[in-house]
Structure formats: structure tokens, C-alpha cells
C-alpha positions as CSV (number, residue, x, y, z in Angstrom):
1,X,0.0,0.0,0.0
2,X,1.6,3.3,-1.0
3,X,2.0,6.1,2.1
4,X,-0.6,8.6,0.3
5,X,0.5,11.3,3.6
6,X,4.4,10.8,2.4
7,X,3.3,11.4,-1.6
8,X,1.4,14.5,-0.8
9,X,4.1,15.4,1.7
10,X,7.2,14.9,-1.3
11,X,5.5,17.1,-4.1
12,X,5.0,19.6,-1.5
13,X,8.4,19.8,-0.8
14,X,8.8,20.0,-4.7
15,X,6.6,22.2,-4.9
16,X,7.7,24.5,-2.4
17,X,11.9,24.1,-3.6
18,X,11.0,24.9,-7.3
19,X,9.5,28.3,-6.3
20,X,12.4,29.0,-3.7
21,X,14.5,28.1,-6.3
22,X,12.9,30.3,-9.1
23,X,12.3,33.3,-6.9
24,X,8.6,33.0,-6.9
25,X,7.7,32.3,-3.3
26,X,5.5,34.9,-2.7
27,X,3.7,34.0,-5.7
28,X,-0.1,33.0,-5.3
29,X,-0.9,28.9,-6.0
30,X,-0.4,27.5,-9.1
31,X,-2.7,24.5,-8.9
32,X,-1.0,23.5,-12.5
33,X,2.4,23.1,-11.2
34,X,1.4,21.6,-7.9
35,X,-0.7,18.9,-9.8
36,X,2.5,17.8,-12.4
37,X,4.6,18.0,-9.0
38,X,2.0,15.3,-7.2
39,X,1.6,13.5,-10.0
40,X,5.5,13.1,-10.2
41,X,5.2,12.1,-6.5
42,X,2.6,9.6,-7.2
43,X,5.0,7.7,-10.0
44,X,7.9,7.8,-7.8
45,X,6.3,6.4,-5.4
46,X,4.4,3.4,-7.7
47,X,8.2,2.5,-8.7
48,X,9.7,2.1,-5.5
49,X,6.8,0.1,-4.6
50,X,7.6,-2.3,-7.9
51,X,11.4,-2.1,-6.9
52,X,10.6,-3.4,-3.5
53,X,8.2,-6.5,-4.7
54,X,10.8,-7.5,-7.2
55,X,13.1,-7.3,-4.0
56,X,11.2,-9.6,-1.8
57,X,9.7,-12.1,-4.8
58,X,14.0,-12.6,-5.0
59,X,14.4,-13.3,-1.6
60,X,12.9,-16.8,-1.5
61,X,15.2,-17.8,-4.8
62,X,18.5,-16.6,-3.0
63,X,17.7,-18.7,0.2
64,X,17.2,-21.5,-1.8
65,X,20.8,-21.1,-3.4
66,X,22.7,-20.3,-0.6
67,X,20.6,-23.3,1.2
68,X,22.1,-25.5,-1.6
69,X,25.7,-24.2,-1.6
70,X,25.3,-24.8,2.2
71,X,24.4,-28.6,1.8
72,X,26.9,-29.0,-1.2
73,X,29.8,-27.7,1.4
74,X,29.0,-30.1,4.3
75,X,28.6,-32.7,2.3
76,X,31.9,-32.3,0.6
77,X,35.4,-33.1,2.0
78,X,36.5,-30.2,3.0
79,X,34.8,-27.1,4.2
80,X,35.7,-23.5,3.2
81,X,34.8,-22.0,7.0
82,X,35.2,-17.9,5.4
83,X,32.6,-18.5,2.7
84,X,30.4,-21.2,5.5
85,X,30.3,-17.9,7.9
86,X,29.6,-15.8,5.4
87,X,26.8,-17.6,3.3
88,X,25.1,-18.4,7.3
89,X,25.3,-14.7,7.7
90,X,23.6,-13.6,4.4
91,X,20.9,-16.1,5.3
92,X,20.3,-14.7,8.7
93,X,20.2,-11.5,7.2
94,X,17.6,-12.6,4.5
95,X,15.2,-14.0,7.6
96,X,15.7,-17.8,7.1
């Protein structure tokens, strides 16, 4: 669900830098600029929210991989203990 207080909250700060920035502070509303500023906001925010699901729909593939490297290095003759520690920590930090 997208934070609809954060979106209106970033184009105002747009908003409010563009006409610090072009000297027109003082200036009354200009509902056209403020409306291409939230609609900005609004696709901003829609792409972080697809970069975030393709984030966590990856998460389940990579556990499954480092799972696997896992097995393949206990069940092997010799165990690499750097690359062990570090694979068990990268699973930890995935949340499995």
C-alpha cells in the first residue's frame, strides 16, 4: 500500500523548492504546477513500490541457493569455514 501522507508530503516539498528556487515564493498557488509536481510524486512512489516486490519475490530464490551451496559444502570433504560464515550470515540477514 503506498504512504498517500508521504506522496502529498514529497510534491510539496517539490513544490515549495522549485519556487524557492525560481524566486517566486511569494507568488499565489499555481494549482497546474502543484498537480505535475504530485503527479510526479505519485509515480515515484508506484516505482519504488515495484522495486521493492521485485526485491522480496527474490528473496525466496536466493535462500534456496545459498541453502544449496550450504548442503553441497558439508557434504563435501572439505569445508571452506570464510565462505560457511559468510553464506550463514547472508541467510540470517535474509530471515531464514
Amino acid at each position: 500500500m503506498l504512504n498517500r501522507s508521504e506522496i502529498l508530503r514529497s510534491a510539496w516539498a517539490s513544490y515549495r523548492e522549485q519556487r524557492a528556487f525560481a524566486g517566486t515564493s511569494d507568488a499565489p498557488f499555481s494549482r497546474k504546477l502543484f498537480g505535475r509536481w504530485l503527479a510526479l510524486a505519485w509515480k515515484n512512489a508506484k516505482a519504488a513500490a515495484v522495486r521493492a516486490s521485485l526485491v522480496v519475490a527474490a528473496v525466496p530464490a536466493r535462500v534456496a541457493e545459498i541453502k544449496t551451496e550450504l548442503f553441497g559444502m558439508e557434504m563435501g570433504e572439505r569445508i571452506d569455514w570464510n565462505a560457511h560464515r559468510n553464506l550463514r550470515a547472508e541467510l540470517a540477514g535474509l530471515g531464514a
